[in-house]
Structure formats: structure tokens, C-alpha cells
N, C-alpha and C positions, 0 to 999 in steps of 0.2 A: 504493500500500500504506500511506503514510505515512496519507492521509489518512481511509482506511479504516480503520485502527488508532486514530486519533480521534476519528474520530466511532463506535465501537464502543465506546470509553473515554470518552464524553463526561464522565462526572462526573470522571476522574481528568485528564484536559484542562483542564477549565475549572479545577480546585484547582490545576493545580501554572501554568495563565498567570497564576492569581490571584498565586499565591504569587512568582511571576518579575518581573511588573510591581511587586511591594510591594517585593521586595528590590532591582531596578533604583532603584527612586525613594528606597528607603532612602540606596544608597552612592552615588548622585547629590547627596542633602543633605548628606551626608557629606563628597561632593570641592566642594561649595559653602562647608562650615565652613571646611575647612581654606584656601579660597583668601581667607576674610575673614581667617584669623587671621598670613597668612604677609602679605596688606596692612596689618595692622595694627602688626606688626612692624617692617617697611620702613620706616612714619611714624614708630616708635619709635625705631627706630635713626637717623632724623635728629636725633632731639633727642641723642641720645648723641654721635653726632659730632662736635655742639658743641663749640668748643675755649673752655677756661676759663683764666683768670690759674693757675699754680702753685701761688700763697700762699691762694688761695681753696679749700676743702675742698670734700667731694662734700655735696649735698641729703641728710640722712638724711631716710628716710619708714621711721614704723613703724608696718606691718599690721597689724590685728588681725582674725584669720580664725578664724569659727564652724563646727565643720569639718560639727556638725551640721544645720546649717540646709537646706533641700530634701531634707529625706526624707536624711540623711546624703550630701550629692551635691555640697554645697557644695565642699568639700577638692582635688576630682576639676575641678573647673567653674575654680575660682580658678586651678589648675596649668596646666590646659589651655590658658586664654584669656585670662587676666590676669599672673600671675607671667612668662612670659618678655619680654611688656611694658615692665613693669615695674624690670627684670632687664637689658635694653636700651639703655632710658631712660638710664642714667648716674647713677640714682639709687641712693644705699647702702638698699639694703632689709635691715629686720629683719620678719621675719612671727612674728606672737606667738600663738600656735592657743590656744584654749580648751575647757579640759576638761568642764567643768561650769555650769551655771547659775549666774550674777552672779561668775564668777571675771573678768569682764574688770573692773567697779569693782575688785574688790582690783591689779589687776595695773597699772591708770591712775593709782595709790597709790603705785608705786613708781616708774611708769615716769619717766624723765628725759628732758632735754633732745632736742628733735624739732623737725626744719621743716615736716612733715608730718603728719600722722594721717591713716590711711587704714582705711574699715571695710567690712571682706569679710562679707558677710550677709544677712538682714532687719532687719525691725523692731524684733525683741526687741535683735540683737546692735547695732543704732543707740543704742538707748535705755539699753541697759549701758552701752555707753562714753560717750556724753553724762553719764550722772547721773554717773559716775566721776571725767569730767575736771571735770566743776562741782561735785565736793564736797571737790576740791582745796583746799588750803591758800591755793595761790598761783592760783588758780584765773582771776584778774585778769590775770596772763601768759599760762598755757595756753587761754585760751578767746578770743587770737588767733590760735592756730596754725590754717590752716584745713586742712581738714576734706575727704577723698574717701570717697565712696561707691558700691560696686561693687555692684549688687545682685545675690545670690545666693541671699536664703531664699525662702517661699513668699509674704509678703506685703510687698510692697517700695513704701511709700506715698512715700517722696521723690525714687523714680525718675520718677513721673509729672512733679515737680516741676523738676528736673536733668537729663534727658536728654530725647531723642526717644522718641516709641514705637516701637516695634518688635514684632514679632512673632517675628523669629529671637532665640532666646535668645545666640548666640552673637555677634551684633551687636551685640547690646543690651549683654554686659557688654566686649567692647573697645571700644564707642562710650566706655564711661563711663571706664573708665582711661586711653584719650587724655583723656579731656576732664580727668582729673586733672594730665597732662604739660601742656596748652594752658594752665592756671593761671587761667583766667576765674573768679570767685568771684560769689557771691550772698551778702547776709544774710538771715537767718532767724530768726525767734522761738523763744523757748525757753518751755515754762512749768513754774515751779517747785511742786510740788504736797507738801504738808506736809502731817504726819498731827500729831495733840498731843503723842506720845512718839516716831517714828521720824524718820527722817534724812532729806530728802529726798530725792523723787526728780523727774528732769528727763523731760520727752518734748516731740518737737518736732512730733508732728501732732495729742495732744488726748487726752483722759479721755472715756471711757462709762459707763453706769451704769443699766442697765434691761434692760427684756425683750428687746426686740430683737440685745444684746450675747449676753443670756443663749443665745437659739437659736444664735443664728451658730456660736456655741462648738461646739454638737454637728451641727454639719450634717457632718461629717467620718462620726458614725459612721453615718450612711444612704448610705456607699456605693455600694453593692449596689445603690442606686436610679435612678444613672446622673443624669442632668439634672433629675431631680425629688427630687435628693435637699435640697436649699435650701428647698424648697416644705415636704419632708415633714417638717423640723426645724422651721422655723416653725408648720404645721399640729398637729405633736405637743404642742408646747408650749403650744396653747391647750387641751391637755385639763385642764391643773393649775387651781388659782384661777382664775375670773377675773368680773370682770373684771384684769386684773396693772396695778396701780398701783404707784408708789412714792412714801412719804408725803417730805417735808423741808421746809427751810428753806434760804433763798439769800437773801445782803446782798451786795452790789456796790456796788462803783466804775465810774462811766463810764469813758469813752477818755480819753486823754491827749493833747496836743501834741506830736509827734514834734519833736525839736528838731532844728536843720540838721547834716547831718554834715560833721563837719570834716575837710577833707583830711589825708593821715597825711604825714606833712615824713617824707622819704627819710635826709635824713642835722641832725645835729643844728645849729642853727644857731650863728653867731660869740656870741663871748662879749658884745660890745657890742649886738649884735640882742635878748639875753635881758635885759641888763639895761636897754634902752629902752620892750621889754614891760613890766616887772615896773614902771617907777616910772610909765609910762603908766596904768597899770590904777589903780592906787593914785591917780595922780590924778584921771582920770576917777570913779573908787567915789564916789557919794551919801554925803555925810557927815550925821550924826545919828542919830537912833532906827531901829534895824532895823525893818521891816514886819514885823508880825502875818501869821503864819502862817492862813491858813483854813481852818478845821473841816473837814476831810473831811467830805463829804456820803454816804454810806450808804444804797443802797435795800435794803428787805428786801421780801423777798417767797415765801408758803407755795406749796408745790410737789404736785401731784399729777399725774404725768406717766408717761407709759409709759416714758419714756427720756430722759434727761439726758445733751446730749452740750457737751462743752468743747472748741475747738478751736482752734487757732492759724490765721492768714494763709495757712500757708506752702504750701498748694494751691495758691491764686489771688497769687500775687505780686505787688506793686503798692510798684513802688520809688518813685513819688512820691505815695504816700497821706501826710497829714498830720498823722492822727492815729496811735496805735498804742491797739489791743484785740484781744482773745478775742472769737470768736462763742461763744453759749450760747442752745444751741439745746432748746427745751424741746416734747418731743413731743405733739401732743394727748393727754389723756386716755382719750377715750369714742372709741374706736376697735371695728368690727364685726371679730370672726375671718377674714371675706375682705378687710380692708383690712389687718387685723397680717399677714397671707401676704404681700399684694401688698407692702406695705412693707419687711419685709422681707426682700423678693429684693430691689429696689432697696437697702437699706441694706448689704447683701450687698458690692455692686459699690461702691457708696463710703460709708462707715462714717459719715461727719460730715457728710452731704447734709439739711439742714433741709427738709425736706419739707413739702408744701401745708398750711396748718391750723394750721403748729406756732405757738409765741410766739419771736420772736429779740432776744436783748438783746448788746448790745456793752459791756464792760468790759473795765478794766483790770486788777480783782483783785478775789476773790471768796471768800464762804467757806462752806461746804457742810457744813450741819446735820444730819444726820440721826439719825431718833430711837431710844429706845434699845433695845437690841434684834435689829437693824436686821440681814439678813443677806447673802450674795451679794458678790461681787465687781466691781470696778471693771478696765474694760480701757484702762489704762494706755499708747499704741502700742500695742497686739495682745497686749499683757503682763498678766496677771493679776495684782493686789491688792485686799488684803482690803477691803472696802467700811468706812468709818472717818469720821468728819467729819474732814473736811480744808480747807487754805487753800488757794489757786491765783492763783499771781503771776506777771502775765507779765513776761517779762524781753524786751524788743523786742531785735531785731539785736543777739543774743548771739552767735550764729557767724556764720563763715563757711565755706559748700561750694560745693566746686569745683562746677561746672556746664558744659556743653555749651554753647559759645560763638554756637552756632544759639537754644537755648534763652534766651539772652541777649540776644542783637538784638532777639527776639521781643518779651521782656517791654518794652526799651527802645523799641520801635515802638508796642504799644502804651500807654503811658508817653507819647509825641509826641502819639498821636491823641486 
């Protein structure tokens, strides 16, 4: 009868095994989350069990969580998989949530003394708090405290950089707040980008500036279009002008000499050790006429390009490169409508990817004319600003973030070979 009753009901059969296997497989992934977050835990509570001296106080780390970031999901994501963590660990947490757009500078303005900083987010909420703690006062102190990052928002370019990939979202963000307790660190470049009147601002993956920024921005509202909705925002945007150029001027400075780093001395040395240095050096110093400083050399060069992109290292890591510079990456011009699609969708997937054709220069600091008039904006990390001549100075291994101690071997193996 059962089976007579089914196959009589075939269409209401096959919808509700439809519906039975999607809900099996749902709370399957479901009893899979929870058994990564109740492991992750366990590893956290070992660092907590640690027995510490008395006189020594607890680690403060203090959060800073976007609660908007993934579609408002961030808040809900942080709690679930990170905060008990956290909370574990033995560490004094303060979580400092943000109401509104650029409230985390003003709040990195007030905030005090920390062993930690830790940023619950994306891009945008990375890029706040960097410009905030580098427009510090004492900015010299704070910009060694290093640096966690839990990615939460929808574009998260330094997790490719610091952690493993993953595909489970919930792996992905307790892999990264261990790797904040494991205390493994990386330096990272920062670039400092000036406008003639405003303040600066800092980002650690790079500035864009052309068409290609310009579509990406609306591929969001072709929804509806499912898998070609990337295509259909690039496609649309050749209906405006075109050919889309963008006119300017760019002077640069080459790369610099990374100078050796110097190990950080743990505790400070005897009084007789400092003052052996000080009459050492003093004797050693070159006595006579100071050297003549050298004219900086300055290339200048006119720009007509689809896309001007500035970017730092910190993709491709490379702890024993010698030099320190920005790529600047300058898109061919004379591009056909089926190559601005095909391109991109690639530039889609990675924002700073110099593609076939383009022109690439390496500098250390550079300054960006544009004529006047000039309209559009610049995306700043994923952040929107007003398009403006501006300067752009990189500041080499300005921080340091915590990193995945896997992803650390890696860079240091290849670093040997």
C-alpha cells in the first residue's frame, strides 16, 4: 500500500525526499560546526590553563567588532565561533562594537594601553582601524602592538595572506583566532596615501582607480542574474563612453634597500653594556664633513590607462626580499568590450592581479596627478574615496599580524628554496 501510495503521489514523493535529504544534510553540517567549535575550544582552554607568576597580570586584547559587516551577520558569527575562544584563552577581553562608518578611527583616538588588537571584520573595518592607530600621536609605540584578524565581512583580502583556505566558514574563522593565541607574527607593509588638504589614510592591500573598480562596485545590483551577474556589470558599463580612459600624471621613486632587521633584546641591557655601545659608536663614526645627500631621482610619466592599480607585497610574502616597493600596475589602454568583460571577471577574483599587456613599475613612493576636473572615486581596501591627487608612501614592515603558524613555515620554506 505504502508503495502504491507513492508512486500514485509521485510528484508529492519526490518534493518532500527532496526536501528530507536537504534538511538531513543541513543538520549534518550543522552537528559538523559544532564538533569544530567544541575542538577549538578544548585547544583554547589549554592555553588558559597555563599557570602564570601572580605579580604578572592577564594579556589585555581589545576587539574591535563590525557588527555590520556580512550582510549584518558579522555580530552573530564573532559570538558563535570566536568570542568563547577567546573568553577561554585567559585573555582579559574588551570587545569595542561599532556603530557607524569610520567610528572605529575616532575610538583608536582614545583607546589606551593594549597587548593586543584584534579586528572582527572585512576590509573596510581592517582599514579603519589601521588608519586610526597610525594617525596616533604616539603612533611609534602603538604600531608594535600586533595585530589579529578574524575575518568576518564579505571581502576579506588578508585572510588569503594569514591563514589556510578553507571552504567551511566556521573553520576558517576558529583556525584564525587560534592562530591569534599561537602568537606567530608576520610583517606587513602599510601605504600611507595623502590627499593636499585631508588627513591621511593607511590601507594594507592597495588603491584602484579606473573602470574596472568602477563595474565591480555594481555587480551587486544584477543579482537576479545569478552567475552572470559579474559579466552583466562589466558588459553594462561598456555602454557609457568609450573608449573609458583615464587621463594623469605619475612621478616615482624606485625600490629601496631593505635594511637588516634587528633583533628586539627581551629585556634591557647592564648599564656598563650601554655605555660600551655609546663610546664605541662614537669612536668608530667617520670624523669630518658629512656626505652630500643625493638628489632624489624622480621619474615622471603621463598616464592613459583603463585602470590604475597601487599595491603593496602583502599577497605574495617574501621575508627575504631585499628590497622594499609598491607594484603599480598600469592597465593597457586600447582594450576591445570582450576583453574589458573577460578582464574583469578575473579582476573580480583578485583586485591587484596585473594582467597580460599591462606596464608594471616598482616604487617606493609616488605621487598621482590628476587633472582638473577629474571625477569618480578611488577604492581604497574595498573603501571608497573621493578621487583627488594624492601622494603614496610606503611604509615597509609597519605591523605586525598574527598569522597561522602553517602559513609561516610555508613562506619560511619557500624563503630556503
Amino acid at each position: 500500500k505504502v508503495l502504491a501510495t507513492l508512486r500514485q503521489h509521485w510528484k508529492k514523493s519526490t518534493f518532500g525526499a527532496c526536501l528530507l535529504g536537504w534538511g538531513g544534510h543541513w543538520l549534518y553540517g550543522k552537528h559538523c560546526d559544532n564538533l569544530l567549535r567544541r575542538a577549538a575550544c578544548q585547544e583554547a582552554q589549554a592555553f588558559g590553563n597555563q599557570l602564570i607568576p601572580a605579580t604578572m597580570p592577564l594579556k589585555k586584547a581589545t576587539v574591535f567588532l563590525n557588527p555590520a559587516a556580512c550582510k549584518g551577520k558579522a555580530g552573530n558569527l564573532f559570538e558563535k565561533n570566536a568570542a568563547p575562544i577567546l573568553h577561554l584563552s585567559g585573555l582579559d577581553v574588551t570587545v569595542v562594537k561599532t556603530d557607524y562608518e569610520g567610528q572605529a578611527k575616532k575610538l583608536l583616538e582614545l583607546m589606551e594601553n593594549t597587548d593586543l588588537i584584534i579586528i572582527a571584520g572585512g576590509d573596510g573595518t581592517v582599514q579603519e582601524v589601521v588608519t586610526g592607530l597610525l594617525r596616533r600621536a604616539d603612533e611609534a609605540a602603538f604600531s608594535k602592538i600586533p595585530i589579529g584578524f578574524i575575518p568576518l565581512g564579505k571581502t576579506c583580502s588578508l585572510s588569503h595572506t594569514l591563514y589556510p583556505e578553507s571552504t567551511n566558514q566556521v573553520q576558517h574563522i576558529t583556525n584564525a583566532t587560534l592562530a591569534i593565541l599561537k602568537g606567530e607574527t608576520v610583517p606587513l607593509d602599510v601605504l600611507q596615501i595623502k590627499g593636499e588638504k585631508e588627513q591621511p589614510v593607511f590601507a594594507v592591500s592597495g588603491l584602484r582607480w579606473g573602470s574596472y573598480r568602477d563595474a565591480g562596485v555594481k555587480v551587486s545590483k544584477y543579482w537576479y542574474l545569478g552567475p552572470l551577474k559579474t559579466k552583466a556589470a562589466h558588459f553594462f558599463s561598456t555602454f557609457k563612453e568609450w573608449p573609458q580612459k583615464h587621463q594623469a600624471a605619475l612621478m616615482y621613486l624606485g625600490p629601496t634597500e631593505r635594511p637588516p632587521e634587528e633583533p628586539e633584546e627581551k629585556s634591557r641591557p647592564p648599564l656598563h653594556v650601554r655605555l660600551y655601545r655609546r663610546l664605541r659608536s662614537y669612536w668608530l663614526s667617520p670624523k669630518g664633513f658629512p656626505k652630500e645627500v643625493a638628489p632624489e631621482e624622480w621619474e615622471e610619466l603621463k598616464l592613459s590607462t583603463t585602470e590604475l592599480c597601487i599595491a603593496t607585497q602583502n599577497r605574495q610574502l617574501d621575508l627575504t626580499r631585499t628590497e622594499d616597493f609598491m607594484d603599480i600596475c598600469i592597465e593597457a589602454e586600447s582594450v576591445s568590450k570582450g576583453q574589458f568583460v573577460h578582464r574583469g571577471s578575473q579582476k573580480m577574483r583578485d583586485p591587484h592581479v596585473c594582467l597580460e599587456g599591462s606596464q608594471r613599475i616598482q616604487a617606493s613612493r609616488c605621487i598621482l596627478q590628476l587633472p582638473e576636473g577629474t571625477e569618480g572615486f578611488f577604492g581604497i581596501d574595498n573603501e571608497e574615496y573621493e578621487a583627488m591627487p594624492v601622494e603614496v608612501k610606503l611604509l615597509p614592515r609597519k605591523l605586525r599580524f598574527f598569522c597561522d603558524p602553517r602559513m609561516r613555515e610555508q613562506l619560511l620554506q619557500a624563503a630556503v628554496q
